[in-house]
N, C-alpha and C positions, 0 to 999 in steps of 0.2 A: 504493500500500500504506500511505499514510501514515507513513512514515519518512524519517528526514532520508537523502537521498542522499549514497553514499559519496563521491562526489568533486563537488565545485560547479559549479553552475552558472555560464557568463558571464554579464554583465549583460544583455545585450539579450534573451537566452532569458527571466532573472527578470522582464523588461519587459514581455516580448511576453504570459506567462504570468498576470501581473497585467492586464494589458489585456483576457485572455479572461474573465478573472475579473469584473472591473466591467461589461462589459457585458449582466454576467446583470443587473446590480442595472438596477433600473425606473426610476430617476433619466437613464440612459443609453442607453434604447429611445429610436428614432427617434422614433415614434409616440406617446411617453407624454405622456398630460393626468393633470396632479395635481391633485385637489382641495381636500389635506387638507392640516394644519396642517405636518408635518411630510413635504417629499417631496423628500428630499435635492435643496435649490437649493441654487449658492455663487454668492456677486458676483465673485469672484474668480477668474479663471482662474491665476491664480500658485497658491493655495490649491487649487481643483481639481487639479494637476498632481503639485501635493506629496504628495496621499493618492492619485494614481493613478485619480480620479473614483471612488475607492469612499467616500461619503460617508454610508452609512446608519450604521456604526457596526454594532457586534455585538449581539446577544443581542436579549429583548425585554422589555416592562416589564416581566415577571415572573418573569425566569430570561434572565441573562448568558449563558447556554450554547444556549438556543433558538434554533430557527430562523428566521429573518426571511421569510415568503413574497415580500413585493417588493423583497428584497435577496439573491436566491438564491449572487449572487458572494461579497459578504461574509461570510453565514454559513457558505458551503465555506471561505473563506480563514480564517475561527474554528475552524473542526471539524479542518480540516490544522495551522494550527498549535499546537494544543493537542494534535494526533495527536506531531507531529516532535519540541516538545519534550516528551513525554512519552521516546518513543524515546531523545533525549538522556539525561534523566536517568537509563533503565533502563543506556542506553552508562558511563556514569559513576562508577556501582555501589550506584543502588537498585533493583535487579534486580526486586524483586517488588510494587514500585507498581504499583498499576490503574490508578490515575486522575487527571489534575489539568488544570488547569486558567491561562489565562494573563489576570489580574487586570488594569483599566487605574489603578491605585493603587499606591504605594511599599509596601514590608515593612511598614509600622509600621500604616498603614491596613486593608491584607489580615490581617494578623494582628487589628486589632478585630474585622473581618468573621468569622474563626472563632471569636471567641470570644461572639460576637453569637447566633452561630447554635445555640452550645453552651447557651447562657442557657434556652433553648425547650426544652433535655432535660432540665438539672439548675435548673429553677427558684426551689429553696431556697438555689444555690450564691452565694456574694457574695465569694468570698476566689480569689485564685491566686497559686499559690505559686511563688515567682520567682529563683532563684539570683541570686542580684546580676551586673550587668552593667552598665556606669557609660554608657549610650548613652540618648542621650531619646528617642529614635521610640520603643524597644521597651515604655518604662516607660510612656510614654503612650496607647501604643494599650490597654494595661490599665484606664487612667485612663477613659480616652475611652468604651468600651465600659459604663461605670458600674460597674466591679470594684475590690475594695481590694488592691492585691499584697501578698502579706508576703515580705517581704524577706528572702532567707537568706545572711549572711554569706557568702564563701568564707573557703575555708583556705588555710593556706601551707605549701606540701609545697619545699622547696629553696628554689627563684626563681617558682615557680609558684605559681596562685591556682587552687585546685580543687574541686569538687564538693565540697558538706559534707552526702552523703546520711544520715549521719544527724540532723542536723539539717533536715531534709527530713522523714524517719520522724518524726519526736516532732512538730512541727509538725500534718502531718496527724494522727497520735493528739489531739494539745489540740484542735482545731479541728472536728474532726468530717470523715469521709470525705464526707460527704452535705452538708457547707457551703463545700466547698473547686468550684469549677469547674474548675478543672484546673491540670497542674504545666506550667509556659511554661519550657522550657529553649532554651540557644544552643550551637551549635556553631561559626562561626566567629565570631572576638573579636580585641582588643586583646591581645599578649602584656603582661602576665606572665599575665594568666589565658589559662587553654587552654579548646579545647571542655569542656562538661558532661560527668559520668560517664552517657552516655545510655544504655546497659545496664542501671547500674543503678536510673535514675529510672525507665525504661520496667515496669522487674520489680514495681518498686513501684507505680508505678500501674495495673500489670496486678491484682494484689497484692488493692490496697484498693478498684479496679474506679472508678479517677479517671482522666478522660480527660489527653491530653500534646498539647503543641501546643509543636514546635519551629521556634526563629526559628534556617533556616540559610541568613541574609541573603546571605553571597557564599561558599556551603560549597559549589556545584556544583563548582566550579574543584578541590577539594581532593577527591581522592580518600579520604583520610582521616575529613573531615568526612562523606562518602554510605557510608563503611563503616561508622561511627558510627550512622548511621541504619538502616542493612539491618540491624544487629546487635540495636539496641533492638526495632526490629520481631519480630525473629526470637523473641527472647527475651522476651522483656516487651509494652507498648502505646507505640504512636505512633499518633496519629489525623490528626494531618498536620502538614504541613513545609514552610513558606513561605522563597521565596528570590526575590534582585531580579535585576529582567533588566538591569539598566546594570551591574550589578558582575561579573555572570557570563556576561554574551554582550556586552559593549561597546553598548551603545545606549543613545540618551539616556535619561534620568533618566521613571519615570513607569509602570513596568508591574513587576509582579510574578507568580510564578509558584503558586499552593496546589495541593499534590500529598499524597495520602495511598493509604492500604491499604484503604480503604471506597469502590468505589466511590458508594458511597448517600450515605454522609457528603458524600464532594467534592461532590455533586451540590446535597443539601442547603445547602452553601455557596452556591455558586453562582446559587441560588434566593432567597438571604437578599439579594441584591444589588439595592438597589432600581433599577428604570430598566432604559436602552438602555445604551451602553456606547463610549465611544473603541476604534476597532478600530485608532488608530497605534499602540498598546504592540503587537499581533499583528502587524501591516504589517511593524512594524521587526524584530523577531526572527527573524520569517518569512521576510524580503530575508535575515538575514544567516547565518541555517542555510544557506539555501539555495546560498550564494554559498561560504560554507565547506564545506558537506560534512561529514562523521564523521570525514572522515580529515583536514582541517583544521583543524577543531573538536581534535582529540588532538593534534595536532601544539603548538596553541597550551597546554595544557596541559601537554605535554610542558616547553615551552619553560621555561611558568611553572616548575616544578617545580624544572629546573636551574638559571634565575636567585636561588632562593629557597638553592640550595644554595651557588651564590655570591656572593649578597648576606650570607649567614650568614655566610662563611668569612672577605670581605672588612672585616667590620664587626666582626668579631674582631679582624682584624689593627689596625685604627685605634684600634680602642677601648683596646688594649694599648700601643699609643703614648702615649695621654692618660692613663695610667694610670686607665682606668676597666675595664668588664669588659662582655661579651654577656650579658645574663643567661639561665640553662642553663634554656629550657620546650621540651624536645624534644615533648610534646605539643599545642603549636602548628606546622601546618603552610604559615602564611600569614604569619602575623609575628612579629617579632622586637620585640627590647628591652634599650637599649644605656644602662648605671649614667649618673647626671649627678652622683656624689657628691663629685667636686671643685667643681662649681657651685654643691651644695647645701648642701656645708659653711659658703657665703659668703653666700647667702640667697635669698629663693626668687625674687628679683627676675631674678638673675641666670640660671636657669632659667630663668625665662617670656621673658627678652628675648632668650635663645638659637632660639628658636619664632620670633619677631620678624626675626634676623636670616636665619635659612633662609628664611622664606617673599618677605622682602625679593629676596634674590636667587633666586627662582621656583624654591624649593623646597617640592612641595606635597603633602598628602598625610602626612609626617613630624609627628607627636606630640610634643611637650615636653610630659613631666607632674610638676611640681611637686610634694612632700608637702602632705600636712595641708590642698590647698584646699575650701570646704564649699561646698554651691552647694544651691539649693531647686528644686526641679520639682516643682508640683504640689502646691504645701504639705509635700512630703514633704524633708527635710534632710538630703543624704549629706555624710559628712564623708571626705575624701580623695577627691570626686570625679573622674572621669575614670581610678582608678588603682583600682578594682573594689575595693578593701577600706579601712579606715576607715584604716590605719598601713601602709601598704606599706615596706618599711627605709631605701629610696633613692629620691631621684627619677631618673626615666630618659627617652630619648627611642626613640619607634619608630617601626619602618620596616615595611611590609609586601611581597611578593613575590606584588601579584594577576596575572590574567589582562592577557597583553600587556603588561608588560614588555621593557624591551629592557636590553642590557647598558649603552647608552649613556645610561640614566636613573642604571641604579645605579653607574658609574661617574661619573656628574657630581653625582653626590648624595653622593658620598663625597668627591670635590675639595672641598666646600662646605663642607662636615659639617668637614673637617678644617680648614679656613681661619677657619671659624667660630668653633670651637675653640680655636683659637690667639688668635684677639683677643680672647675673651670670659677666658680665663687672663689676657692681654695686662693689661685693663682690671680685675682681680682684682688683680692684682701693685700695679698703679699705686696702687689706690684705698688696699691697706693699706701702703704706704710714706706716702703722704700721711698715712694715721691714724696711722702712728708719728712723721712728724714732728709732727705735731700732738700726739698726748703728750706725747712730747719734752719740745715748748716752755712746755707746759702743768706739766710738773715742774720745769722748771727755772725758770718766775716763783714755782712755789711755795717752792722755796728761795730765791731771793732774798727774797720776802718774809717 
């Protein structure tokens, strides 16, 4: 039926089932003579073993999503796994997607791809318009694609960094609806910003009839973040919504997923893709649906969800010990973010070497954001980089609560965190005793002389 099965498969069933699979491909007939340049050989039987002998790779040079005639295995294992995690996603709560698709490229790349493909509808379009989000992949695939982003501030609602739709509105008014390609929103982020208001950028570009293309890099895992999305749909336009498969299903780094409400559209992507295509980013997601199951698959979110509830609770408690504070974005449902303003009273040095000594002791993962750092990507000049707006009050460190998780991460991330803590006060304390005795001495020659 094309759907992820409710409870997993064991390994050697996933084996035996991948084994049925390659031996449709023509690389793998007893009998097969190749003549042509490309007929899936490897020199390597280590390498043959590892892709399972399905060696053609997916799609064909002119559409990622087609069907390969002399790779009949590989193109069912493309058409199933694009089938299951579709079915995931609708599991998750974007209930009324059609269509999508499973990319062998990271977020940053799949998103040029749709904006690639958008160029060829609105050919006057040269501008998109982009809530600030302090990450390089997403800035650059605008770059890369030949688009100029305009950048819109956020705002500071509490502790949180949010939506500035109207600054959104007046944008497209100056700019013209028909020169803008489309509004690039995020749903999951770095706290202190939270997802986008995506109801209301969707209404708006339903609105002014501007397409939306949201980067929701590891927003599967968040129920929040697919409710977000079903709701823009609903209300307003989403044309589609890229997310990476190493942050939302655990596999390695190298595949993405573009899902939208057109089937035509996704299609159209799809098409835009030049070439054949790596079928490991499918292999790998494919092996690990199957292995997990729906009711796997929920359970690990399940999990996520309550360690996100006691990583919150716990990093309250420390952070009230340092006399610092959690800062309050109940509309982030992935990360947190914890004040560094007795560090930053002392300077920002002492911030960034706080990062230094976590990651020294294999803490990884965890954010130290200093004020005020400016950093250039792209010719472009953000000032208070990495901290989503130009002045954010404090400098802070974060933590996130993704998919698989276990209690004994955020409990030995908290031992650290607190140790850490304590020397880097430690090494505060010292440094300005030293500066006072050095005045000190410094006033008392001046009175002598």
């Amino acid at each position: 039926k094309g759907k992820c099965p409710e409870d997993g498969w064991d390994e050697s069933t996933i084996e035996l089932f991948l084994h049925e699979l390659a031996i449709m491909d023509s690389n793998n007939f007893l009998g097969n003579c190749g003549v042509g340049e490309r007929e899936g050989r490897v020199a390597s039987g280590l390498v043959a073993r590892r892709h399972y002998r399905l060696i053609h790779g997916i799609g064909r040079s002119g559409d990622i999503s087609a069907v390969q005639p002399k790779a009949a295995g590989s193109s069912l294992l493309n058409k199933l796994t694009n089938s299951v995690v579709l079915d995931i996603i609708k599991l998750t709560g974007v209930r009324t997607v059609t269509s999508c698709f499973v990319v062998p490229m990271a977020t940053g790349m799949s998103l040029t791809l749709c904006f690639l493909t958008l160029r060829h509808k609105r050919p006057k379009a040269k501008y998109i318009i982009w809530p600030r989000i302090d990450q390089k992949s997403c800035f650059k695939s605008m770059i890369t694609a030949g688009f100029e982003p305009v950048v819109i501030e956020n705002v500071l609602e509490g502790d949180e960094l949010r939506t500035d739709i109207e600054a959104v509105e007046a944008k497209i008014k100056a700019l013209g609806a028909e020169n803008i390609l489309c509004v690039h929103s995020t749903t999951s982020c770095f706290a202190p910003r939270v997802p986008d208001r995506l109801e209301e950028l969707a209404v708006i570009c339903a609105s002014y009839d501007i397409p939306h293309i949201v980067n929701n890099a590891y927003g599967i895992q968040s129920s929040k973040c697919m409710h977000l999305i079903q709701q823009g749909a609903r209300v307003g336009r989403i044309d589609a919504f890229v997310q990476s498969l190493d942050k939302n299903f655990m596999v390695p780094v190298g595949g993405a997923i573009i899902a939208g409400f057109s089937e035509s559209f996704v299609q159209e992507i799809s098409k835009m893709y030049p070439g054949r295509a790596s079928a490991s980013p499918s292999l790998d997601v494919l092996i690990t649906l199957l292995s997990l199951g729906t009711s796997g698959y929920k359970q690990l979110l399940k999990e996520r969800k309550e360690m996100f509830s006691y990583l919150s609770s716990e990093l309250k408690k420390l952070a009230d010990i340092h006399n610092e504070r959690l800062l309050d974005t109940p509309h982030n449902p992935i990360s947190l973010a914890m004040s560094l303003k007795n560090l930053d009273e002392n300077n920002d040095a002492a911030v960034t070497q706080l990062g230094s000594m976590l990651f020294t002791r294999q803490v990884s993962g965890a954010r130290v954001v200093p004020c005020g750092s400016v950093q250039t990507v792209n010719n472009y000049t953000f000032k208070g980089f990495m901290s989503h707006t130009n002045d954010y009050p404090c400098a802070y460190l974060n933590a996130a609560s993704a998919i698989g998780i276990k209690k004994q991460d955020v409990d030995t991330f908290l031992k650290r965190l607190d140790k850490c803590l304590k020397t880097s006060r430690k090494e505060i304390n010292k440094k300005k005793n030293v500066d006072e005795i050095s005045n000190s001495n410094t006033s008392s020659e001046q009175l002598e002389s």
